[in-house]
C-alpha positions in Angstrom: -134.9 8.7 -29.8 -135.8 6.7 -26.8 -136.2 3.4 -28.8 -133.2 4.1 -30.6 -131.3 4.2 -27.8 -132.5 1.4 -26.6 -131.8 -0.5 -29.7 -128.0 0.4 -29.6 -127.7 -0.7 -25.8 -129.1 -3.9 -27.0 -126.6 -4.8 -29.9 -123.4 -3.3 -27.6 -124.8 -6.0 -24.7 -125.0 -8.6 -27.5 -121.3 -7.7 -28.6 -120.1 -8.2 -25.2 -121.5 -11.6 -24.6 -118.8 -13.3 -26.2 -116.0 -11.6 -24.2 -118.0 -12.3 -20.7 -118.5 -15.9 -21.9 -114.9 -16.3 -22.4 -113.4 -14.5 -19.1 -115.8 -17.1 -17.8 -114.0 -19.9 -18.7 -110.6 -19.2 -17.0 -109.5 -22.3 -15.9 -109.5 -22.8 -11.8 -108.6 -26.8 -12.0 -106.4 -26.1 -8.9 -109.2 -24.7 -6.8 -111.3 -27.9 -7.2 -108.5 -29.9 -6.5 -107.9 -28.6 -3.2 -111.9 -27.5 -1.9 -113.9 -29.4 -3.6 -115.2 -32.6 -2.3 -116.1 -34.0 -5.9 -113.2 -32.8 -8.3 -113.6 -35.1 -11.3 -117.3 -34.0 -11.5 -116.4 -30.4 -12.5 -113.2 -29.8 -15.0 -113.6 -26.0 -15.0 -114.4 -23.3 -12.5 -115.9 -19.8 -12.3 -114.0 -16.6 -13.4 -115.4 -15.4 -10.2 -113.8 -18.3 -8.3 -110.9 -17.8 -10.6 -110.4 -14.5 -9.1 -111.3 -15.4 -5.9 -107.7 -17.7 -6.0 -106.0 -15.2 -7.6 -106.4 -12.8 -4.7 -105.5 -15.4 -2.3 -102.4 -16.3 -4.0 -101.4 -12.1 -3.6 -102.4 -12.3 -0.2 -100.3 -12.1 3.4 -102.3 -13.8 5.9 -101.4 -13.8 9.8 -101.8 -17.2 11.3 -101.7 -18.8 14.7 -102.2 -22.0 16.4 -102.2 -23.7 19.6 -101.6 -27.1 20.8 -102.4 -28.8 24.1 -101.1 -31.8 25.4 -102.0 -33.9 28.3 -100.4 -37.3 29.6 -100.7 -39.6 32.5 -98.3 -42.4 31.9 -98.5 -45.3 34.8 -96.0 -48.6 34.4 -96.2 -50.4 37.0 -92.9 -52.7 35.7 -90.8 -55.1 37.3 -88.3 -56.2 34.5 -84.5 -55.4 33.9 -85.1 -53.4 30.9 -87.3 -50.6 32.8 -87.7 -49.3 35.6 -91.7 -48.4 37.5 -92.8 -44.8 37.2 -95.7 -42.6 36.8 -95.3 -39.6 34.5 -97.9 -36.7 34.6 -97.1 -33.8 32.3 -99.0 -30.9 30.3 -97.4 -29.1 27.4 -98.7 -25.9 26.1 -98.1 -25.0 22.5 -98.8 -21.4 21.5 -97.3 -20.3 17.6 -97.9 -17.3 15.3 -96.4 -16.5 12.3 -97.4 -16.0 8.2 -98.2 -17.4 5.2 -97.9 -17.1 1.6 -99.6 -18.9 -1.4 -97.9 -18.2 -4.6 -99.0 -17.6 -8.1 -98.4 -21.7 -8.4 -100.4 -22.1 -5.4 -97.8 -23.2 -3.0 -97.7 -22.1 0.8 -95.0 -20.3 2.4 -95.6 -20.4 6.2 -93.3 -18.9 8.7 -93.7 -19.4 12.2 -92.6 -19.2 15.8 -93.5 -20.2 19.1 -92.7 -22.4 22.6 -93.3 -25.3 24.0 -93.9 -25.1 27.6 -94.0 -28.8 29.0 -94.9 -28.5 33.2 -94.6 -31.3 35.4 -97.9 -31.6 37.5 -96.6 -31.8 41.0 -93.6 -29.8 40.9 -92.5 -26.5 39.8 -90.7 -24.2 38.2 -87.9 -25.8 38.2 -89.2 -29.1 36.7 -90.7 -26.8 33.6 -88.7 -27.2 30.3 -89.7 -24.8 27.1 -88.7 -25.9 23.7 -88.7 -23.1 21.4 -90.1 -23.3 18.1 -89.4 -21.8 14.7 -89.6 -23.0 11.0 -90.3 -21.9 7.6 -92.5 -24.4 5.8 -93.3 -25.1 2.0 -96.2 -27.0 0.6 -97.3 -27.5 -2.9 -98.9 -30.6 -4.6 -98.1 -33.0 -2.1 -94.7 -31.6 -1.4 -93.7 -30.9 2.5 -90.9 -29.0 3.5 -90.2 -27.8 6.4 -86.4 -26.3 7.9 -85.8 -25.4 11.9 -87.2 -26.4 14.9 -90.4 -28.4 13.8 -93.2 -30.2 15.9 -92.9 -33.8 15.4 -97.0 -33.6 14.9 -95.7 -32.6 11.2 -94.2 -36.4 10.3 -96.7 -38.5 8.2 -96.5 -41.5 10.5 -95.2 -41.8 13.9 -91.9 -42.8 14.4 -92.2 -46.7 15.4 -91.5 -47.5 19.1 -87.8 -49.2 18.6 -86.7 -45.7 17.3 -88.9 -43.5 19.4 -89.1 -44.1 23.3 -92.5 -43.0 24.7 -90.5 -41.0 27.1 -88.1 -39.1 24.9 -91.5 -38.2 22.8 -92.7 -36.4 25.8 -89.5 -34.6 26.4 -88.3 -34.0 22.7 -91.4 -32.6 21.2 -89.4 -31.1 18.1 -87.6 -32.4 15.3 -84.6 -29.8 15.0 -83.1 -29.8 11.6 -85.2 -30.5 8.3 -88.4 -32.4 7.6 -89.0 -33.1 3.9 -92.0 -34.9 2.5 -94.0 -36.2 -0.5 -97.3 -38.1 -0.5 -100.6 -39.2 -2.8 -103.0 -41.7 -3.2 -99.7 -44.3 -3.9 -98.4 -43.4 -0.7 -95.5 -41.5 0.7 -91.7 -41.2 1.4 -90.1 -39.4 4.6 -86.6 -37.9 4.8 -85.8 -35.8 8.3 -82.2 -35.4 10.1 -82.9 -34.2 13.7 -79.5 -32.4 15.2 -79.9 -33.4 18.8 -76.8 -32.0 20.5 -74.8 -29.4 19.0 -71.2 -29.7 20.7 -70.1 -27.8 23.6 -67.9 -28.4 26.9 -70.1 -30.6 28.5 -72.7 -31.9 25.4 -72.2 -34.5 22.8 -72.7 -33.7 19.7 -75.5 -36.1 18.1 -77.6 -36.5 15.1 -79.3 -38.8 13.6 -81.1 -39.3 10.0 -84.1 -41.2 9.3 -85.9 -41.6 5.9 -88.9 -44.3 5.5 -91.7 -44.9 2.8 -94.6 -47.0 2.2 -96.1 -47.6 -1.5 -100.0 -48.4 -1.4 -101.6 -50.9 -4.4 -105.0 -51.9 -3.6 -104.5 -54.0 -0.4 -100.4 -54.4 -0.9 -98.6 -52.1 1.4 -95.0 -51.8 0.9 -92.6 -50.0 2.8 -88.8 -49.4 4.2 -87.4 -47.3 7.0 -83.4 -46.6 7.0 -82.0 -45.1 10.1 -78.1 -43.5 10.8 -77.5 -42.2 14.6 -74.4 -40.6 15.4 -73.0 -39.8 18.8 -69.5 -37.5 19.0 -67.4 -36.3 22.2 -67.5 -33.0 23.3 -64.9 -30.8 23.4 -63.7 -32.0 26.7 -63.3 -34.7 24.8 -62.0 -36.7 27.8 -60.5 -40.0 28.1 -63.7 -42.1 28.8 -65.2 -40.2 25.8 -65.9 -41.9 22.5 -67.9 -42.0 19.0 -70.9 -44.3 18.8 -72.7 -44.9 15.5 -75.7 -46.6 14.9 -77.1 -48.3 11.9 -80.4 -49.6 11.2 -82.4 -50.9 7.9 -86.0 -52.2 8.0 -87.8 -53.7 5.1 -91.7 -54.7 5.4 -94.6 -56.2 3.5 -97.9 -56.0 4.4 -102.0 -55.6 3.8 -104.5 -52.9 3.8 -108.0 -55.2 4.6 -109.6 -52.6 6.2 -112.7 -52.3 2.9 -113.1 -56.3 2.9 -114.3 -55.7 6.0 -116.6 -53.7 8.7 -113.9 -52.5 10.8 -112.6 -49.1 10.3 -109.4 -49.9 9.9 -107.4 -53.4 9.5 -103.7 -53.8 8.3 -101.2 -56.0 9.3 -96.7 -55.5 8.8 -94.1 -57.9 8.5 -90.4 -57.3 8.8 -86.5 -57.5 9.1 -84.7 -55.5 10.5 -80.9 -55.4 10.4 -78.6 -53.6 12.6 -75.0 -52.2 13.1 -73.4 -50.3 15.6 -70.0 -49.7 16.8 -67.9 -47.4 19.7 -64.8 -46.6 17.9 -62.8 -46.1 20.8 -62.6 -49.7 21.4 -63.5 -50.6 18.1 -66.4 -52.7 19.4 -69.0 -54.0 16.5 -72.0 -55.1 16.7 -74.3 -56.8 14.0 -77.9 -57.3 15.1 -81.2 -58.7 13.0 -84.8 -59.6 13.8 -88.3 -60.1 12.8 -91.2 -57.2 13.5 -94.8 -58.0 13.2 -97.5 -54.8 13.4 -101.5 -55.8 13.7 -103.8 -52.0 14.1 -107.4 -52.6 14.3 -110.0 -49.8 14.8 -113.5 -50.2 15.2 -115.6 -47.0 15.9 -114.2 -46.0 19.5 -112.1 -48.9 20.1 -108.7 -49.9 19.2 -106.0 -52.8 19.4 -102.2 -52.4 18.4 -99.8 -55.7 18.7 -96.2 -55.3 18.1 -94.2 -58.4 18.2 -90.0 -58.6 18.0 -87.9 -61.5 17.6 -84.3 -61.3 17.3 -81.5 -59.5 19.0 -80.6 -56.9 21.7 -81.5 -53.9 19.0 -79.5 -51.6 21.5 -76.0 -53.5 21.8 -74.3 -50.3 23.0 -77.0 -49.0 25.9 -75.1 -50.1 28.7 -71.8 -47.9 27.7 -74.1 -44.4 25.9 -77.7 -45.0 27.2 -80.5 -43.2 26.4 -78.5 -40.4 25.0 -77.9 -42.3 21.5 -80.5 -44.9 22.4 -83.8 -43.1 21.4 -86.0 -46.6 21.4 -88.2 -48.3 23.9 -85.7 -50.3 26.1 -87.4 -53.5 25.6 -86.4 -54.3 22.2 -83.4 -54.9 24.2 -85.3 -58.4 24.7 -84.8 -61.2 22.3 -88.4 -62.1 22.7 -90.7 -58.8 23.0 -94.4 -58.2 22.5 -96.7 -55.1 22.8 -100.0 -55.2 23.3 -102.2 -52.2 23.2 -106.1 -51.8 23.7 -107.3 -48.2 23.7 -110.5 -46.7 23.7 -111.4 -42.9 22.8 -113.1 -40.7 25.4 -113.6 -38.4 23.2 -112.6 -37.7 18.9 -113.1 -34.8 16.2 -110.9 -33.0 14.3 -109.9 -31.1 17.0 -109.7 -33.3 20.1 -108.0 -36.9 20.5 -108.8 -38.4 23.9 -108.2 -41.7 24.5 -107.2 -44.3 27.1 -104.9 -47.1 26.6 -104.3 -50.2 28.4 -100.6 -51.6 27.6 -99.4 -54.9 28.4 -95.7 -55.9 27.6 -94.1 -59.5 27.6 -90.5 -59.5 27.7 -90.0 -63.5 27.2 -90.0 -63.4 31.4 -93.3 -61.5 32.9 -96.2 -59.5 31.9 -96.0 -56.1 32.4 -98.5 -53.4 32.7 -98.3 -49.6 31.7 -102.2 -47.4 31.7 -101.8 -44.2 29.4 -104.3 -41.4 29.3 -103.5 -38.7 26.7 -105.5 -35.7 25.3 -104.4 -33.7 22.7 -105.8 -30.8 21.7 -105.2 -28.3 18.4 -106.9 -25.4 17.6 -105.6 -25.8 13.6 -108.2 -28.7 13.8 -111.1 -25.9 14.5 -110.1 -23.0 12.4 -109.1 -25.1 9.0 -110.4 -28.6 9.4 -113.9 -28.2 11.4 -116.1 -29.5 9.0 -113.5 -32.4 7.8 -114.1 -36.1 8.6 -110.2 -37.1 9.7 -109.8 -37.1 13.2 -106.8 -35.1 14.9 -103.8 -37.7 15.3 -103.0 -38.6 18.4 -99.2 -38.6 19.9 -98.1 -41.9 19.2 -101.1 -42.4 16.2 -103.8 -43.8 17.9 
């Protein structure tokens, strides 16, 4: 009876073979597209890794992350355009919130937070928190994100004639909508950051900026267009008028970074046209120029030249300011170059720490600025710990 039985067990465990052997084969092309380090080497996954996604995708996870800031700017300037100063600032940036992957395998993230930016030597009153809260959607290269969102999320820094250094470290949050879309061709950028919303005594003020670069070998190929609007408020006094503010850059450029040892080598040229205008008066004014980028990066040592030639690209600074004016004041030169030489104290996933020496030429004098920035993000240890990219740094160094 003993054999027999054994016999029967025998023939049902062939039976089944057929069924495990096909359960087996579920398809988990997904997971290997986003874990594994060789996808094209393996079509076809494990049931159990199958499952494994499965139960992810049902699952509510609690996330959290914290960011840590520190900068000591010194410019020691002696031009028109600026003015000396030495800025010394930590920002602390705790969040929690959720997130959801779908059946497709998207993520739904949710979160909340502040930004608490302290000025070393004062005191409370010199501390300024930014709160911040947005719901997030990723899938396949897809970025969305709606609310108050860290400007860490962009794909590329913002370029200096549209992004101060100073109003980085003050306006840590893009407050509108961030959408996204990159791959190996490269990637296009549309965000619309609501900068004043209108009250007695504030402007109200947007402005939208979408940009793109497309990748082919060495070719790079990219665009930036830029709208900045500036209202009254509703005082709306005498003196008070609308500004706009127009701009459209087109580049061309090379990625030589594998013909040679360097890790990284690219170089940018490009127009940019301009147009902006105070209704009030019904002053216009059309501005154009050239802009040439050279980054170079060799293991802890870097070099970043930017040189403009052209027009005041702020006509109107001298009636709005800074408040519609987000760029560095010295495109405000005909003649302008940038040159930065930086060198990292310290870089993983997790930590970028880096000095830079900064020397600008306004077409008059040289002019010196030493940064020292650490940036900090605990994202970069939980998720990314064993990952070879480094953690950006503010301004993408």
């Amino acid at each position: 009876m003993k054999s027999i039985r054994y016999k029967i067990s025998l023939i049902l465990l062939l039976m089944a073979l057929p069924i495990v052997a096909q359960v087996d084969s579920v398809p988990a092309e997904g997971f290997w597209l986003r874990y594994s380090k060789r996808p094209r080497m393996v079509a076809r996954d494990t049931a159990y890794e199958a499952r494994q996604m499965r139960l992810e995708a049902k699952r509510v996870r609690f996330v959290y992350d914290v960011d840590f800031d520190a900068y000591f700017d010194n410019r020691e300037y002696d031009t028109r355009y600026q003015m000396p100063q030495t800025i010394f600032n930590t920002r602390l940036s705790p969040s929690v919130g959720v997130r959801i992957r779908d059946y497709s395998g998207g993520k739904h993230t949710l979160m909340a937070g502040v930004r608490y930016t302290q000025r070393l030597g004062g005191d409370w009153k010199d501390v300024q928190f930014d709160p911040t809260a947005f719901y997030r959607y990723q899938f396949r290269g897809f970025d969305l994100a709606l609310g108050a969102i860290p400007y860490e999320q962009r794909l590329r820094a913002l370029p200096d004639w549209l992004l101060y250094d100073s109003i980085a470290y003050w306006h840590p949050n893009i407050q509108g909508a961030l959408f996204q879309y990159s791959d190996h061709r490269g990637y296009v950028s549309l965000m619309c950051d609501w900068r004043g919303a209108r009250t007695w005594s504030r402007r109200e003020m947007f402005r939208i900026i979408a940009d793109g670069e497309y990748r082919h070998k060495w070719l790079l190929v990219g665009g930036l267009a830029h709208l900045n609007h500036t209202a009254c408020t509703d005082e709306n006094g005498p003196e008070e008028s609308l500004f706009d503010d127009i701009n459209v850059n087109v580049n061309l450029g090379a990625d030589l970074t594998k013909y040679t040892p360097l890790d990284s080598l690219s170089i940018r040229a490009g127009y940019i046209y301009g147009f902006a205008r105070e209704r009030r008066v019904s002053d216009t004014r059309h501005v154009h120029g050239l802009l040439i980028e050279l980054y170079a990066n060799w293991w802890f040592i870097g070099l970043k030249n930017t040189f403009y030639y052209g027009n005041n690209l702020q006509p109107l600074r001298h009636r709005i300011g800074a408040t519609m004016c987000q760029g560095d004041p010295f495109y405000q030169s005909p003649l302008y170059n940038r040159t930065d030489i930086f060198l990292y104290l310290y870089r993983s996933s997790f930590v970028n720490f880096y000095f830079s020496w900064n020397m600008h030429y306004d077409g008059h004098m040289l002019q010196h600025q030493q940064q020292i920035i650490a940036r900090f993000s605990l994202d970069g240890v939980l998720n990314h710990k064993g990952d070879k990219p480094y953690l950006r740094g503010l301004f993408d160094k």
